[in-house]
C-alpha positions in Angstrom: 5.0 11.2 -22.5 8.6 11.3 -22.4 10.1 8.5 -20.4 12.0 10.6 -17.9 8.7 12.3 -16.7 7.2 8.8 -15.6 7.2 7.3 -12.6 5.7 4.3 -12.8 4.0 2.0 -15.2 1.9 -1.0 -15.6 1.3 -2.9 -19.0 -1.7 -5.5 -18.3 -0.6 -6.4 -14.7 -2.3 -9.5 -13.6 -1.8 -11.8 -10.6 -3.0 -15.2 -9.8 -3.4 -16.6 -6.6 -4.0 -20.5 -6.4 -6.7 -21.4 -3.4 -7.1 -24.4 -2.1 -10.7 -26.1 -2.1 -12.7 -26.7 0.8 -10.6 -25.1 3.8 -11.1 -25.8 7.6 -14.3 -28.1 6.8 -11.3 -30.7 5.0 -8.8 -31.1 8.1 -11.1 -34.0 9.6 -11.5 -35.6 6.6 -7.7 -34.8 5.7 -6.9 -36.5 8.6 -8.7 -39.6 8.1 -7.8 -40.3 4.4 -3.8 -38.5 4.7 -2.6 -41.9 2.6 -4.6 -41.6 -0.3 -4.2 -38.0 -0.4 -0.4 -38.4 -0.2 -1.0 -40.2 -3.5 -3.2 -37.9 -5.6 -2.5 -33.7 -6.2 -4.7 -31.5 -3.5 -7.6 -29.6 -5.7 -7.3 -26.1 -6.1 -8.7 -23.7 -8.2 -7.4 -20.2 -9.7 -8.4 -16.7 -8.4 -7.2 -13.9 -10.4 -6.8 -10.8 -8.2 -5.6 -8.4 -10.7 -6.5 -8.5 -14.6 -4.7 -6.4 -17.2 -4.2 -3.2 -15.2 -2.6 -0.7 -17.0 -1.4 2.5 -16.1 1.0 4.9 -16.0 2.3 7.9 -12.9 3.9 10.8 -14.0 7.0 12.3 -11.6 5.8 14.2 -8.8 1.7 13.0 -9.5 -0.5 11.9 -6.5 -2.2 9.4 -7.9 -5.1 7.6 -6.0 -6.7 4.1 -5.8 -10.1 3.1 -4.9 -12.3 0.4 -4.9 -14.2 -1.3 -2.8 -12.9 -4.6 -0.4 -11.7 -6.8 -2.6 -11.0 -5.2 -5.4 -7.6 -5.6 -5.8 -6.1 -2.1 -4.5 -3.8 -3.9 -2.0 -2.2 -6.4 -4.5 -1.7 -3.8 -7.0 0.6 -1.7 -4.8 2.2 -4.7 -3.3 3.2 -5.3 -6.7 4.0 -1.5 -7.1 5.8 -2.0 -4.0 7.6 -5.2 -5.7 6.2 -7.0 -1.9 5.0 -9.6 -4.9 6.0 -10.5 -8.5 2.8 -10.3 -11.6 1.5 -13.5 -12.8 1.6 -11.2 -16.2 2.5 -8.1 -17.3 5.6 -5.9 -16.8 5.7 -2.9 -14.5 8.4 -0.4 -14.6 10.0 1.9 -12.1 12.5 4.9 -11.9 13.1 6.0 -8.7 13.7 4.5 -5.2 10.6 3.0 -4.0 9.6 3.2 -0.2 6.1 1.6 1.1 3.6 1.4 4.0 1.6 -1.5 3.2 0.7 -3.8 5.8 0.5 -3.0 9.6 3.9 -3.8 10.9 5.3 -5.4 8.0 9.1 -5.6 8.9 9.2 -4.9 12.4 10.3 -7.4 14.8 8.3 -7.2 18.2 11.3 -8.0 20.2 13.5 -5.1 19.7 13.4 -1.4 20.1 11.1 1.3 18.0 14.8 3.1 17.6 16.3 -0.2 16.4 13.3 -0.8 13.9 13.4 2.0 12.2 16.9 2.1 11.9 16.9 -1.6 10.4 14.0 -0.4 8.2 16.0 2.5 7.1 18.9 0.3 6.0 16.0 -2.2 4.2 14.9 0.6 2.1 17.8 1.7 0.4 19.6 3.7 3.2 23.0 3.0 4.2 23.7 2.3 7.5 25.8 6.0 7.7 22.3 7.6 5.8 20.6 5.8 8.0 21.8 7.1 11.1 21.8 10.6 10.2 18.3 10.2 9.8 17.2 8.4 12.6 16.7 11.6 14.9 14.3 13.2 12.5 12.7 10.1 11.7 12.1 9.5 15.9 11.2 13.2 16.2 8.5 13.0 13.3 6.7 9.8 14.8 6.0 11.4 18.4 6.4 8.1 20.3 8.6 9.9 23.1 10.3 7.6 25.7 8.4 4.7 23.9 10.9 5.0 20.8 13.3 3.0 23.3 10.8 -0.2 23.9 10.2 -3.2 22.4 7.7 -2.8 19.9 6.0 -5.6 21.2 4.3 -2.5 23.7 2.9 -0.6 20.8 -0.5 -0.1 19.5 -1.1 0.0 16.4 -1.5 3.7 15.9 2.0 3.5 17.5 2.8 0.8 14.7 1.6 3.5 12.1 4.1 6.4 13.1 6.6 5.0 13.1 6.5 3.2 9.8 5.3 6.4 8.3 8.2 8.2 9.8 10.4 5.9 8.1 8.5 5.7 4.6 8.7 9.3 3.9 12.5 9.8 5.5 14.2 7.2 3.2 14.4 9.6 0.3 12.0 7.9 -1.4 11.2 9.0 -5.3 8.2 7.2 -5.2 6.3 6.7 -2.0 3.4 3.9 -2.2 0.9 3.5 1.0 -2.5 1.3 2.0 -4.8 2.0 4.6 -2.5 1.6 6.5 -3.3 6.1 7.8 -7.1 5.2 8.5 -5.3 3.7 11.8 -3.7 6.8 13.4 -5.9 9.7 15.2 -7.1 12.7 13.3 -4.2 14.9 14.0 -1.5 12.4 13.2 -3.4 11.6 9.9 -3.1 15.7 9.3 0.3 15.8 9.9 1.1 12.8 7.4 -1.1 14.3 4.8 0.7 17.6 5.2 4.1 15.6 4.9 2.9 14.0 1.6 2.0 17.6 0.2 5.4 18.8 1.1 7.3 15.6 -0.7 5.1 16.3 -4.0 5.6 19.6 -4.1 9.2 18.4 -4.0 8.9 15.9 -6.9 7.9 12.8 -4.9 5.5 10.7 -6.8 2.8 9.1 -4.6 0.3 6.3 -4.9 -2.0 5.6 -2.3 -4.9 3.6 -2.1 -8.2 3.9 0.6 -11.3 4.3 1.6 -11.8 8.0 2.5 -13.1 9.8 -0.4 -12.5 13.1 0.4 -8.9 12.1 1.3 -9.0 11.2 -2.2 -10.3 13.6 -4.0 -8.3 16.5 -1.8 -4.5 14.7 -2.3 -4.8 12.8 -5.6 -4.5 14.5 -9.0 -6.1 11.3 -10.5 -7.5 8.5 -9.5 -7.8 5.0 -10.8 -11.1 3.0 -9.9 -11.0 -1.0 -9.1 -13.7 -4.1 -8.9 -13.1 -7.3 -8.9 -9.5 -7.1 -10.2 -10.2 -5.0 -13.5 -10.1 -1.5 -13.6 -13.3 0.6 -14.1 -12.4 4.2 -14.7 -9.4 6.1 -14.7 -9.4 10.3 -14.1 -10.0 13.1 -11.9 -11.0 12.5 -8.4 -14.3 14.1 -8.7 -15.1 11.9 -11.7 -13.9 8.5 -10.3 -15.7 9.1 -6.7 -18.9 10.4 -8.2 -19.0 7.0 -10.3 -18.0 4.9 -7.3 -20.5 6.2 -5.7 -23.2 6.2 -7.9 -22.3 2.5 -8.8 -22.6 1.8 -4.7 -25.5 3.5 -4.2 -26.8 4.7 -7.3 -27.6 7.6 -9.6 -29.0 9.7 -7.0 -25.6 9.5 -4.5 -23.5 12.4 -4.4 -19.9 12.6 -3.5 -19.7 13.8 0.1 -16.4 14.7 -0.4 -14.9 18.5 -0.2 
């Protein structure tokens, strides 16, 4: 594959978390013994999230992740996302990246939807001129109505979800990576996103999305990559990734579900 047809790719991505041992059942004890553990290193032990994922999105692909809870879908595209850096491995990216990771991930309660997203707009590449030009169609896309003018301290968190979709997919992203962040919204705002995505790949935007709704899957993704435990355990067509999942869940007899 040429370079200039790929979007992204990962060469044995890992990442390492360090955990501390014990947790709330040490604070008592902490408490009671803080001198001598001022004088000795706190134990903690390694948990690898991710382990040698590699991969590699071609322009304009939809490509899908799945897995079940953790399984490492959301640290991969926070890495994707470059929210977090790999213990190992190198990723590479050509394009401007825009992501909808975590539920109101840079948003500040305290100001204005309309101020949000045009501080969002700016954080994603924009610049503040882009940024302002875009801001109607951004506020007309998330349907929040006079509620684009409150503090978003008001909002729900389907409200949350509008309007950080609205921005994603108006930043002229090149590469557009979301979570499940979607399986918050109602059914007819989820619609409308999908249709949005299908419009911005048929335009040459690559997206990566991972989640939990198979038929989503299967119906927006040209290929899928399947996750456990941190490794990956099959990479292809929808159909093929889901009906393994699902026969690995529930067995040889499961069948897909998904349309």
């Amino acid at each position: 594959m040429l370079s200039n047809e790929v979007a992204l790719s990962g060469e044995a991505l890992s990442k390492r978390y360090m955990l501390r041992a014990g947790g709330a059942q040490q604070l008592k004890a902490a408490v009671r013994t803080l001198p001598a553990m001022l004088l000795k290193r706190e134990a903690h032990h390694s948990f690898w999230a991710l382990q040698d994922i590699s991969f590699t999105v071609r322009r304009g692909e939809s490509f899908g992740i799945a897995g079940p809870n953790g399984s490492g879908k959301s640290t991969l595209l926070r890495v994707l996302g470059a929210v977090t850096k790999p213990t190992s491995g190198t990723l590479t990216t050509n394009g401007r990246v825009s992501t909808l990771l975590d539920l109101g991930a840079g948003f500040h309660p305290q100001i204005t939807g309309r101020e949000n997203a045009l501080l969002n707009a700016v954080l994603l590449g924009l610049s503040l001129r882009e940024a302002r030009e875009v801001l109607p169609q951004i506020i007309e896309f998330s349907e929040l109505g006079e509620f684009i003018d409150q503090p978003m301290r008001m909002y729900s968190s389907g409200m949350y979800v509008r309007l950080g979709f609205a921005v994603a997919v108006h930043v002229q992203p090149e590469i557009l990576v979301l979570d499940e962040v979607l399986a918050v919204g109602d059914a007819e705002f989820q619609s409308k996103c999908f249709g949005h995505m299908q419009r911005l790949r048929e335009s040459g935007v690559t997206v990566v999305f991972a989640s939990h709704d198979l038929p989503s899957l299967q119906r927006y993704t040209d290929r899928m990559m399947l996750l456990e435990h941190g490794r990956t355990v099959l990479e292809g067509r929808p159909a093929e990734v889901i009906h393994s999942y699902l026969t690995r869940v529930f067995g040889p007899t499961a069948k897909a579900g998904a349309r």
